[in-house]
LUMVOZA-339084 format. One record per residue (C-alpha): residue number from 1; residue in one letter; x, y, z. Coordinates in pm, whole numbers, plus 50000, padded with zeros to 5 digits. Layout:
residues N
(rec NUM A (X Y Z))
...
end
This chain:
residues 503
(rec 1 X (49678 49189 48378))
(rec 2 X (49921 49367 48573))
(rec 3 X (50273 49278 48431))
(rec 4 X (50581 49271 48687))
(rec 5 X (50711 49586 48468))
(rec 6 X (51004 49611 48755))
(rec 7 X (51153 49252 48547))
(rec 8 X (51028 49386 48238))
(rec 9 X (51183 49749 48188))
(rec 10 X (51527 49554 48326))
(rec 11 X (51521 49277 48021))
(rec 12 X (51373 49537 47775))
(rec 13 X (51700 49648 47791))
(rec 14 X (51929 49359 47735))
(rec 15 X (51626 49151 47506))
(rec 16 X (51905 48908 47349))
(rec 17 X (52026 48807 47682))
(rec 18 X (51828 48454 47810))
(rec 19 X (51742 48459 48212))
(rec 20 X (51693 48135 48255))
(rec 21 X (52010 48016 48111))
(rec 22 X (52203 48271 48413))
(rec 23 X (52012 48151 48718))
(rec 24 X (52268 48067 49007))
(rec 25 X (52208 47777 49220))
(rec 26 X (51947 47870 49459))
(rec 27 X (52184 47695 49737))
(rec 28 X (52431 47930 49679))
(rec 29 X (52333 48311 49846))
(rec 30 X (52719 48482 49711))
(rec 31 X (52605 48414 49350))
(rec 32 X (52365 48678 49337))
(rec 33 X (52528 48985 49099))
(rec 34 X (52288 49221 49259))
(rec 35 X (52343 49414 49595))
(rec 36 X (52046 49503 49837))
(rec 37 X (52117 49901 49730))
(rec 38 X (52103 49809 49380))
(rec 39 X (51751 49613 49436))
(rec 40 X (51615 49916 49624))
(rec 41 X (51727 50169 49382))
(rec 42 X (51563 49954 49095))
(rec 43 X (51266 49928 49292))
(rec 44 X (51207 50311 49327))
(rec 45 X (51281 50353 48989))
(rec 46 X (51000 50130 48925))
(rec 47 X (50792 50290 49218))
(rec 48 X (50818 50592 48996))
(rec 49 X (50566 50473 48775))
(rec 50 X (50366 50274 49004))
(rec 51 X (50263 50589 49191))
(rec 52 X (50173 50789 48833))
(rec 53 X (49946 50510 48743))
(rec 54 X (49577 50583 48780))
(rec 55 X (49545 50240 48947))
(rec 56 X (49757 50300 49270))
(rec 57 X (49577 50345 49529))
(rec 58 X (49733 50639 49791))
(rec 59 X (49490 50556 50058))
(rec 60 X (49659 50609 50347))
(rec 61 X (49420 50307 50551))
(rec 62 X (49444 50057 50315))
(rec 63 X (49847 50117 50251))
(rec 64 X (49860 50148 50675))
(rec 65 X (49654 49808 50696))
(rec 66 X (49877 49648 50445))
(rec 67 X (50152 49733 50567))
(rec 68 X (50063 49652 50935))
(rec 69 X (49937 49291 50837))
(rec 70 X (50339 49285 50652))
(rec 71 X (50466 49415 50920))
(rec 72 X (50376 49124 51192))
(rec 73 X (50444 48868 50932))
(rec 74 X (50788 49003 50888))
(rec 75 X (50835 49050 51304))
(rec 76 X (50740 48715 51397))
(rec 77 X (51011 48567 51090))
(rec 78 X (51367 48531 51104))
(rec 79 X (51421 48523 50729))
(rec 80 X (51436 48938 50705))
(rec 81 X (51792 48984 50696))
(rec 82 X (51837 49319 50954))
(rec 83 X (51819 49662 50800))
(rec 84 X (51592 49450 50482))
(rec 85 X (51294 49713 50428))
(rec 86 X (50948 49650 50297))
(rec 87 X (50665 49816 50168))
(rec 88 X (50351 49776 50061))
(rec 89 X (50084 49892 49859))
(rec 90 X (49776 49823 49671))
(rec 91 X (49643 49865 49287))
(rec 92 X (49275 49955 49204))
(rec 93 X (49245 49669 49029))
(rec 94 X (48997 49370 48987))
(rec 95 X (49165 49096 48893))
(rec 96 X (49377 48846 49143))
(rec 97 X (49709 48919 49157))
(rec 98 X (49998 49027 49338))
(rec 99 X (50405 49103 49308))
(rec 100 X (50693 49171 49502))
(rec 101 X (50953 49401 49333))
(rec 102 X (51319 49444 49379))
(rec 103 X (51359 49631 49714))
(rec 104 X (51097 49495 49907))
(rec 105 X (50798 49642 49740))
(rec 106 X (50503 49454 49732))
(rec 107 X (50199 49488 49553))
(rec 108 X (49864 49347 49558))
(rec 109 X (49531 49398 49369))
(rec 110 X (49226 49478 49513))
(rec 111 X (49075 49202 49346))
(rec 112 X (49278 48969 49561))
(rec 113 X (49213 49160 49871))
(rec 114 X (48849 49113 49847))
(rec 115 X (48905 48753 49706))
(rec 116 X (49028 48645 50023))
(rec 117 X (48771 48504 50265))
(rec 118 X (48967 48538 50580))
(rec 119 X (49281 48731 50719))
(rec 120 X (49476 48442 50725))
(rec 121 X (49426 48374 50317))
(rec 122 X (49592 48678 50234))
(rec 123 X (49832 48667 50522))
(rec 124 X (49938 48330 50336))
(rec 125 X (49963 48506 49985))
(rec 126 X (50125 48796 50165))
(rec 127 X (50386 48539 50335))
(rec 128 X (50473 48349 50019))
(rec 129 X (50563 48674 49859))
(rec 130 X (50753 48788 50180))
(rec 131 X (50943 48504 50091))
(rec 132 X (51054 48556 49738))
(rec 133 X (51221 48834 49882))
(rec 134 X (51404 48696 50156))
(rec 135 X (51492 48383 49962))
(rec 136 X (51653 48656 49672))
(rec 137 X (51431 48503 49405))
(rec 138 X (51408 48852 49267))
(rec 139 X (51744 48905 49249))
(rec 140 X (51849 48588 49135))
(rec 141 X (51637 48609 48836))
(rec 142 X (51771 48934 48707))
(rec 143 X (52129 48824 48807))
(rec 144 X (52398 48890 48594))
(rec 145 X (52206 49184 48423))
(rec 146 X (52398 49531 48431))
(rec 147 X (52216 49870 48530))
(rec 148 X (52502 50096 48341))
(rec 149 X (52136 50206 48175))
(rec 150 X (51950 50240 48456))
(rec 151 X (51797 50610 48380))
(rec 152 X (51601 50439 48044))
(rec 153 X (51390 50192 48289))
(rec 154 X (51133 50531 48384))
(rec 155 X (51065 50575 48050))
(rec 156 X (51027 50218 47928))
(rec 157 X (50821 50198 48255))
(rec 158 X (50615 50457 48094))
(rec 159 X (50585 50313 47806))
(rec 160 X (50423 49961 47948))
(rec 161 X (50202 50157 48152))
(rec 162 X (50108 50348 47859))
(rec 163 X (50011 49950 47662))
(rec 164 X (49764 49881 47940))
(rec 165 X (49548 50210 47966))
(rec 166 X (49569 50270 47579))
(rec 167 X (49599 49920 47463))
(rec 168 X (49446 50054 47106))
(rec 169 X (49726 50247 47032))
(rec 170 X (50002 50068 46779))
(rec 171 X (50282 50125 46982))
(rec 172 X (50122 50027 47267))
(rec 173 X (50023 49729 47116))
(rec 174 X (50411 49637 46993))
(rec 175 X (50510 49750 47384))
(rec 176 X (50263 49512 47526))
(rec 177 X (50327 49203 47333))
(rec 178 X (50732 49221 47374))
(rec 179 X (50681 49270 47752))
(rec 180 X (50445 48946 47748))
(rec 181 X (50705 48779 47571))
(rec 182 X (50962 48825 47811))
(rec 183 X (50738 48844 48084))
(rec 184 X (50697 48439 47984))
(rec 185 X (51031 48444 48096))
(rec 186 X (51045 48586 48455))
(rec 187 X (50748 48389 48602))
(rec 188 X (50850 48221 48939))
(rec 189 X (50948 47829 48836))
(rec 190 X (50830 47557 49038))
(rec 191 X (51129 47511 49220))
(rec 192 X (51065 47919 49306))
(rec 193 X (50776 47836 49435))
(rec 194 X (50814 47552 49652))
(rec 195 X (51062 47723 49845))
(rec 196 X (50840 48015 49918))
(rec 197 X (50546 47784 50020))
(rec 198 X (50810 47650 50253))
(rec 199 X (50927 47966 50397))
(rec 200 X (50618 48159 50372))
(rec 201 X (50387 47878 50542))
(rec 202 X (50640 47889 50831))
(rec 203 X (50624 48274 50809))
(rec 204 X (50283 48242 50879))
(rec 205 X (50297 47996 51151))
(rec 206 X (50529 48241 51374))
(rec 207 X (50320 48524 51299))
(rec 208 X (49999 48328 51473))
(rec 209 X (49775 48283 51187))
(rec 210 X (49598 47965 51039))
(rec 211 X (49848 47771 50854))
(rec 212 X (49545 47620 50617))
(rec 213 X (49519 47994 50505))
(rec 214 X (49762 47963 50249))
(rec 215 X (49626 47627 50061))
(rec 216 X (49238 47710 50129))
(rec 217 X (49340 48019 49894))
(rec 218 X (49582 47887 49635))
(rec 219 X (49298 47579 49607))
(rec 220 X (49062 47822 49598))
(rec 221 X (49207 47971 49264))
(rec 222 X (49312 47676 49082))
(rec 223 X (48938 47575 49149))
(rec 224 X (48790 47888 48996))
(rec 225 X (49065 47935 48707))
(rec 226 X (48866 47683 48491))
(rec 227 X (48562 47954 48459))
(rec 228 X (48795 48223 48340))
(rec 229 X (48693 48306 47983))
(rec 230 X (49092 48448 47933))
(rec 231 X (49247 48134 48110))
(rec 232 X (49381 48159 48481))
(rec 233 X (49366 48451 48710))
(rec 234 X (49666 48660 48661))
(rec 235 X (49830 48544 48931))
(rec 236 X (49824 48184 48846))
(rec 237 X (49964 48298 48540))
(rec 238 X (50288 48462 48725))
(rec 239 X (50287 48240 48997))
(rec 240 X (50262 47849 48857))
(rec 241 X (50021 47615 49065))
(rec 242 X (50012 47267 49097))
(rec 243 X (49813 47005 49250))
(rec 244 X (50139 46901 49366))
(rec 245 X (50212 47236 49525))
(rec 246 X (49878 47238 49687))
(rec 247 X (49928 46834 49847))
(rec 248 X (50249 46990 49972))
(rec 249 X (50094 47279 50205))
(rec 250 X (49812 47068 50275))
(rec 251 X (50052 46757 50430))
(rec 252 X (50264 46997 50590))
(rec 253 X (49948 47197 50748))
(rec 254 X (49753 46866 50793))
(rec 255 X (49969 46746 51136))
(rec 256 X (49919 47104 51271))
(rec 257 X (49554 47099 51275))
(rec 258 X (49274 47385 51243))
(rec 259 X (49431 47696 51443))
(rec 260 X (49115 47948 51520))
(rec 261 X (49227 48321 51426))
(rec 262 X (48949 48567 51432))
(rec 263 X (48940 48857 51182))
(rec 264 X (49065 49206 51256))
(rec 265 X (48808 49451 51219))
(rec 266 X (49039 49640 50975))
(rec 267 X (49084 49325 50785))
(rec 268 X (48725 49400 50741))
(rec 269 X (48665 49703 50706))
(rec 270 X (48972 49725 50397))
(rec 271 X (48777 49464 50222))
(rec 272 X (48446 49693 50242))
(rec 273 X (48605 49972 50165))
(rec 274 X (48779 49818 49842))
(rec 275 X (48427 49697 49723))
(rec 276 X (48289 50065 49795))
(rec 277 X (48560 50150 49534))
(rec 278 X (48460 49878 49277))
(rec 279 X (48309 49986 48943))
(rec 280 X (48063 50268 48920))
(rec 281 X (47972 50409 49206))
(rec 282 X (47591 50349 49173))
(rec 283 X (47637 50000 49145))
(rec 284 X (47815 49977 49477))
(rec 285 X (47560 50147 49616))
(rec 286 X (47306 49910 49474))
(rec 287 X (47523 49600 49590))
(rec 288 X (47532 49678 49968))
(rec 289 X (47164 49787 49951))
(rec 290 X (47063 49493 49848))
(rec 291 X (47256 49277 50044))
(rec 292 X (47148 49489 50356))
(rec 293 X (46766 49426 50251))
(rec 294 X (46856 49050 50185))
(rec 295 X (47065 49027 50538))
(rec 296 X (47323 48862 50306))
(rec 297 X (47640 48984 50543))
(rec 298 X (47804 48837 50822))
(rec 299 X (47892 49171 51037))
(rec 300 X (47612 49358 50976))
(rec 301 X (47819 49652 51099))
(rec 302 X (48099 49620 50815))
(rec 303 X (47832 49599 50525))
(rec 304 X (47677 49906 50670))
(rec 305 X (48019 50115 50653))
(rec 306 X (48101 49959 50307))
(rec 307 X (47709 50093 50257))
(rec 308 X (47797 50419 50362))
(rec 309 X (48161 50464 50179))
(rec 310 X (47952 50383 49839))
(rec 311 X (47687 50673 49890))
(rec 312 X (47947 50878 49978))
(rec 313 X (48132 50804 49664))
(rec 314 X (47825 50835 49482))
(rec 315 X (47761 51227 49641))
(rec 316 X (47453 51077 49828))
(rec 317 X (47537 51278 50131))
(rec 318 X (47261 51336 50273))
(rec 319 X (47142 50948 50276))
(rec 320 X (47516 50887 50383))
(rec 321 X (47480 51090 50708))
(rec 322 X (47158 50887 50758))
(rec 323 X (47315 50575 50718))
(rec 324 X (47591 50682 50973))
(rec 325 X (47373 50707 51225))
(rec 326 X (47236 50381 51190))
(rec 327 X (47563 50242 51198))
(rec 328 X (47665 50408 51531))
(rec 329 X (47308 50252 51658))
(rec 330 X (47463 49924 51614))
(rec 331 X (47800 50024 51746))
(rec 332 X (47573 50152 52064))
(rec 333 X (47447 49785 52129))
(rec 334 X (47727 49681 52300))
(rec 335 X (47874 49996 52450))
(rec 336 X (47949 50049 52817))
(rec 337 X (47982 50280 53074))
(rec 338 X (48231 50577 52995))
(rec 339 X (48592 50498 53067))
(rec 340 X (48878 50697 53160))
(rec 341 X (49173 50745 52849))
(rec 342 X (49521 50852 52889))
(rec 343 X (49545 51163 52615))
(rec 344 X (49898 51155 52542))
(rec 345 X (49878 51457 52279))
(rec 346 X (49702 51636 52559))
(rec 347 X (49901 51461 52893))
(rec 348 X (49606 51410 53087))
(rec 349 X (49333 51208 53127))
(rec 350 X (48975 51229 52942))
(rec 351 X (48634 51041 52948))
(rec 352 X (48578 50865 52621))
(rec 353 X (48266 50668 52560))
(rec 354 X (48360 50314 52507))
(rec 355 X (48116 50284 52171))
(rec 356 X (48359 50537 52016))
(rec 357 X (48646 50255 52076))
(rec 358 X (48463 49987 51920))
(rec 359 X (48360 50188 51629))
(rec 360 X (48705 50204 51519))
(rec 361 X (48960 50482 51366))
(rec 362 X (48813 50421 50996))
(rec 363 X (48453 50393 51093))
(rec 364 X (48530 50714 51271))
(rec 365 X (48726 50870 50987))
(rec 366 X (48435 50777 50720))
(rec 367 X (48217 50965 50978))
(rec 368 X (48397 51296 50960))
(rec 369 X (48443 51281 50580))
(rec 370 X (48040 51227 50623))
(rec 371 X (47995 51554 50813))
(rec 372 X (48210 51716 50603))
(rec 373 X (48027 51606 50294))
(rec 374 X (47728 51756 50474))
(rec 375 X (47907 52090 50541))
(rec 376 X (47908 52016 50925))
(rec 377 X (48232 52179 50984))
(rec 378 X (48199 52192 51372))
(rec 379 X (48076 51786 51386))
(rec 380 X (48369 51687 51191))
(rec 381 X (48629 51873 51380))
(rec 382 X (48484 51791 51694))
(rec 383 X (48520 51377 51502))
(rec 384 X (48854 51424 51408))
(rec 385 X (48979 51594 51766))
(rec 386 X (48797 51335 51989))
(rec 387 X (48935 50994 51762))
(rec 388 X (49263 51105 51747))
(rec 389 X (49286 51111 52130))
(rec 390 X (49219 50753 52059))
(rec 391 X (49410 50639 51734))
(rec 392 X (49667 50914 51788))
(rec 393 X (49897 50744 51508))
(rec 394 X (49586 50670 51244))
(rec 395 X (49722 50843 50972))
(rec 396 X (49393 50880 50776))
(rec 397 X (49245 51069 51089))
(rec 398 X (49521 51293 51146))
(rec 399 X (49577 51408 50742))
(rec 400 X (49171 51453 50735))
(rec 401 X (49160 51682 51078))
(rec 402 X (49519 51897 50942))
(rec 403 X (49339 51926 50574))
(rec 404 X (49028 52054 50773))
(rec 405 X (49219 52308 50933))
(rec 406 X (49377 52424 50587))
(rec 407 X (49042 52421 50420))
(rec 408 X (48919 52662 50698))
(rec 409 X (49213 52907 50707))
(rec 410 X (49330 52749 51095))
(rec 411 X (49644 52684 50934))
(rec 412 X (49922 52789 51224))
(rec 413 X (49696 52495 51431))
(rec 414 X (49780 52267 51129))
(rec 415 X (50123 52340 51087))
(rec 416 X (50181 52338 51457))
(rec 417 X (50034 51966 51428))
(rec 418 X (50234 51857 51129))
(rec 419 X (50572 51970 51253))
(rec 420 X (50516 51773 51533))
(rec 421 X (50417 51471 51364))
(rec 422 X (50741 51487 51154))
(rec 423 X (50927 51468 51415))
(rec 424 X (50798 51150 51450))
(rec 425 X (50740 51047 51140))
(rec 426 X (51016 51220 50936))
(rec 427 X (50997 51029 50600))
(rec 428 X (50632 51034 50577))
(rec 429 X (50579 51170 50238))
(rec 430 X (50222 51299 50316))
(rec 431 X (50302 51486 50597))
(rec 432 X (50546 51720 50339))
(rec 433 X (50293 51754 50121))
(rec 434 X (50033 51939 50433))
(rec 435 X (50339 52103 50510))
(rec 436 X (50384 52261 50196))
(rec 437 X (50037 52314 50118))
(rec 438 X (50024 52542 50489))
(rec 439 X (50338 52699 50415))
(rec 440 X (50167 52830 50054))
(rec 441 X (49865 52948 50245))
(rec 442 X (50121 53124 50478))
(rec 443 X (50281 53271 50176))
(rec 444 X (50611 53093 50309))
(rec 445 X (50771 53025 49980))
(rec 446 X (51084 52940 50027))
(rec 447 X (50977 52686 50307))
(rec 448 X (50695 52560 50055))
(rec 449 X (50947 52458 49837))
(rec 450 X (51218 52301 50109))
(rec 451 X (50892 52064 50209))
(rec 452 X (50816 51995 49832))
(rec 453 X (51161 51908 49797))
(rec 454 X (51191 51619 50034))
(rec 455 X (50834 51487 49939))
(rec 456 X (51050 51427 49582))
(rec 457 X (51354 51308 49767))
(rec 458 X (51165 51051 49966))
(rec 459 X (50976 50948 49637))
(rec 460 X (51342 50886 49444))
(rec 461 X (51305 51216 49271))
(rec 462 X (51656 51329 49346))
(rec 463 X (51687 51578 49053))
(rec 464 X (51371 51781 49136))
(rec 465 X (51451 51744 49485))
(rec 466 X (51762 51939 49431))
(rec 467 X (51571 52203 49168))
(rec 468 X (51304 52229 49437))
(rec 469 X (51609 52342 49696))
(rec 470 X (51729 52586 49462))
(rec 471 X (51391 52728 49331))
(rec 472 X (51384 52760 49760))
(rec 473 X (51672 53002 49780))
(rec 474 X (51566 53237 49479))
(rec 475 X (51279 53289 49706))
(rec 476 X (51471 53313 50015))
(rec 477 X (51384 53596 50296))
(rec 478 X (51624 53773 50549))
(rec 479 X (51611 53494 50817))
(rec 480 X (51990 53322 50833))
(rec 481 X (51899 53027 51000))
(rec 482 X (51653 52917 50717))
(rec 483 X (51866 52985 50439))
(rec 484 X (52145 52839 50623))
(rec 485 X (51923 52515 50641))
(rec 486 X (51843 52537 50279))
(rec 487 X (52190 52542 50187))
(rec 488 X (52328 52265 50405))
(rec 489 X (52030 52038 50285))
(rec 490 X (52109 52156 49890))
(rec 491 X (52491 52010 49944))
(rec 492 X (52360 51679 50114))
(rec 493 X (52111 51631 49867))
(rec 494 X (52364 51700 49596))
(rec 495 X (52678 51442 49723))
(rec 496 X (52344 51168 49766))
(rec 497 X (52287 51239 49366))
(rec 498 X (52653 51209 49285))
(rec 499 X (52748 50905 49477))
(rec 500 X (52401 50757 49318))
(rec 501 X (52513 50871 49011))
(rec 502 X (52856 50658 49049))
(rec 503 X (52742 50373 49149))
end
């Protein structure tokens, strides 16, 4: 079970103090003790931890689709207050569940991902969570707390991850059953939840999806949590579900009637992936085979990518490339005549085939990983160059083609690509990383360290941020303007940690 450990560390601290008894009235917005800066900076403190963990899953589609499908939910709302941020992110993780943290992080298991039968189920899931943050539930529940303390939550973060990967361990044990104790504590009440049901189900409305999404799922679950040998699913367990809840959505839905909303392919293609990435390897393999053989899929194109992300994970290259082209045969079926594409990298026009649009950007980032697999250097390259004319902002494509051009020494071509894209994208934490990794192969120390500086600034790492600006200087070279720009960003870097620090 994945614990809410953002709650946890916070009431680890103050273990005498009872939540329940300091809720404010949920009317009343001015009661809430904690400020939108204090949620986020609890939240990345949290985050911290999250991103160690074996379980979190830096997959640049799945967080882009996730964040995408948030995205449009929050767009089409007007319960964001302006300037609220969000994120998103998924665990490698089985079981249903998923969170929202202080700060608009959001969490969500695999196992729920592939759990849900349509888009619109875990657009509803996503929506009721969306709204636990806009309502201030979150901060509500920790209200009245005080964060004088804040530096001990990493480490007692650290400490809860530790209870659930070495659960054998006696201290692990003791950390685990005082943060189930008080994690009886923090689960959303009723009156929690109604309110997000409320909000979220008209969330989902104004975003266009199918308003029965929400119910069909939560029915779903309180259906299936009577075959759980451990009792509910975990997030039944966090997130308490009544028949009563369940009438609710279903009256308020019923008047509306059934609203059609097809599937987006990356809707489908996440779910694939994510059961590609379940259990051993072999197994997955086995799993799509057999459904394949059995014609026990309903896009037979999806099962065959899921098919060909599991032999890839399983080093079957060779069968993978196979596979691939099988999978563009279908793609082929419906293609069309060649059509004319507006290359905006480029600024002029190109002929694309229109099978390489339906294929989509994953379908056609799986391929290059393929031909890479396969040592087909050239194919991939010539993959990577020709999709990302297409899905220019695909950020799986472009880190694939730039770590292509690394691995094969083209690296003033990569860094020429990833300075651009940071101009664009200048708090994307991956795009540091490539441009630290080019500036070691350049031998560009001092600038290798100035990019691995903000990847730790961006992450909430302010301390190593600033060490990382300083280890930057000792390696500094005779150009003015760079050390100049080293210097400058050491003294912003270093008021940020001191008015941090004070608050």
């Amino acid at each position: 079970m994945k614990l809410f450990f953002a709650f946890i560390v916070l009431l680890l601290l103050f273990p005498e103090r009872s939540v329940a008894h300091e809720l404010p009235d949920l009317g009343d917005v001015s009661q809430a003790a904690i400020t939108p800066h204090e949620e986020r900076q609890i939240g990345l403190q949290v985050m911290r931890q999250i991103r160690a963990d074996p379980s979190y899953l830096d997959d640049p589609e799945i967080t882009g689709y996730l964040n995408s499908l948030g995205h449009k939910l929050i767009a089409g709302s007007s319960e964001a207050r302006p300037g609220q941020s969000f994120e998103f992110f998924a665990l490698q993780d089985s079981t249903i569940n998923a969170f929202a943290l202080p700060g608009g992080f959001m969490g969500f298991n695999s196992g729920l991902i592939i759990a849900a039968q349509n888009e619109s189920e875990l657009a509803g899931v996503m929506a009721h969570e969306i709204a636990h943050v806009t309502q201030k539930h979150l901060a509500r529940m920790i209200a009245g707390q005080k964060y004088s303390m804040i530096t001990s939550i990493a480490a007692l973060a650290v400490a809860i991850l530790a209870s659930r990967s070495n659960p054998q361990a006696g201290q692990a044990i003791i950390a685990a059953s005082q943060a189930g104790a008080i994690q009886s504590q923090l689960n959303f009440t009723r009156r929690h939840e109604k309110e997000a049901d409320r909000v979220g189900l008209n969330i989902l409305l104004d975003a266009g999806f199918d308003p029965q999404g929400m119910s069909a799922f939560f029915e779903r679950l309180q259906k299936a949590s009577r075959f759980y040998e451990n009792g509910a699913p975990s997030y039944l367990r966090t997130h308490p579900l009544t028949y009563e809840r369940i009438a609710d959505i279903q009256n308020r839905t019923h008047e509306m009637g059934y609203r059609q909303v097809a599937d987006s392919m990356d809707f489908l293609l996440v779910r694939a992936k994510l059961r590609a990435l379940q259990g051993k390897s072999r197994d997955a393999v086995s799993q799509f085979k057999a459904r394949l053989e059995d014609k026990r899929y309903i896009n037979e194109a999806v099962e065959r990518y899921g098919y060909v992300y599991a032999l890839l994970r399983d080093k079957q290259y060779q069968e993978a490339n196979t596979q691939l082209a099988q999978l563009y045969t279908l793609i082929q079926k419906d293609s069309q005549p060649n059509i004319l594409l507006k290359d905006h990298r480029l600024g002029k026009t190109i002929q694309v085939e229109q099978k390489e649009l339906q294929a989509g950007a994953m379908i056609e980032t799986l391929a290059a990983e393929v031909k890479l697999a396969n040592g087909q250097i050239d194919d991939a390259l010539k993959i990577y160059r020709t999709a990302l004319r297409i899905y220019p902002q695909h950020r799986a494509l472009f880190k694939g083609y730039v770590d292509t051009l690394l691995q094969n020494n083209q690296v003033d071509t990569a860094l020429e690509l990833i300075n651009r894209e940071l101009q664009l994208h200048p708090k994307d934490t991956r795009l540091y990383r490539l441009q630290a990794r080019a500036y070691t192969l350049q031998g560009k120390l001092m600038l290798k360290h100035r990019a691995q500086a903000e990847v730790y600034f961006l992450q909430g790492y302010y301390d190593a941020a600033i060490e990382q600006l300083r280890i930057a200087l000792r390696h500094g070279n005779n150009d003015f303007y760079q050390l100049s720009s080293v210097e400058a960003r050491l003294r912003q870097l270093q008021k940020f940690a001191e008015e941090e620090s004070d608050d």
